[in-house]
C-alpha positions in Angstrom: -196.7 68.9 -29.1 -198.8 71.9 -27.4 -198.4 70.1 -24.2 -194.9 69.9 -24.4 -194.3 73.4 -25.4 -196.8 74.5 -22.4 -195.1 72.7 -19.9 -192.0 73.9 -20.9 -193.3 77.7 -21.0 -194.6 76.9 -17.4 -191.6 75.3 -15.8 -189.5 78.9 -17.3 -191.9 81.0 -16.1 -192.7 79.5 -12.6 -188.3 78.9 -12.4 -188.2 83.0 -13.1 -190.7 83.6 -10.3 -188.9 81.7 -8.0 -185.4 83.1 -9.1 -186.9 86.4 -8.4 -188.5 86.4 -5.6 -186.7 83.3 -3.6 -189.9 81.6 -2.7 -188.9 78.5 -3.7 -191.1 77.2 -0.5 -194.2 78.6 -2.3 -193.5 77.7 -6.0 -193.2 73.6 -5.2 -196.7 74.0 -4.0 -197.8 75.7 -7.9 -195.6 72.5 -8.9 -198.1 69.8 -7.2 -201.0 71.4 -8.4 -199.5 71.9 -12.2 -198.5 68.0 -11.9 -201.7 67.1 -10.9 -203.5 69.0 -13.9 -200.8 67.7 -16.5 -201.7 63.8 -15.2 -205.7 64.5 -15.4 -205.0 65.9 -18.7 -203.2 63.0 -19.6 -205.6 60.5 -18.4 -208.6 62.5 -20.1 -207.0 62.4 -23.8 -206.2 58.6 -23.3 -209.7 57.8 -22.8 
């Protein structure tokens, strides 16, 4: 449930940034690199 409510608090905060700023060029990179930590995490707990 942490996970879940992190993600969420990550995607609003990273969809604010890009609202604001209009970098949305430079906030899909953040996305890879946040996708990529949620999957190791993933993999890590299911070990």
């Amino acid at each position: 449930m942490k996970k879940l409510f992190v993600t969420i608090a990550a995607a609003a905060l990273y969809l604010l940034v890009s609202i604001a700023t209009g970098w949305w060029a430079v906030t899909w990179i953040i996305w890879v690199f946040y996708f990529v930590y949620i999957i190791a995490q993933v993999y890590k707990d299911h070990q």
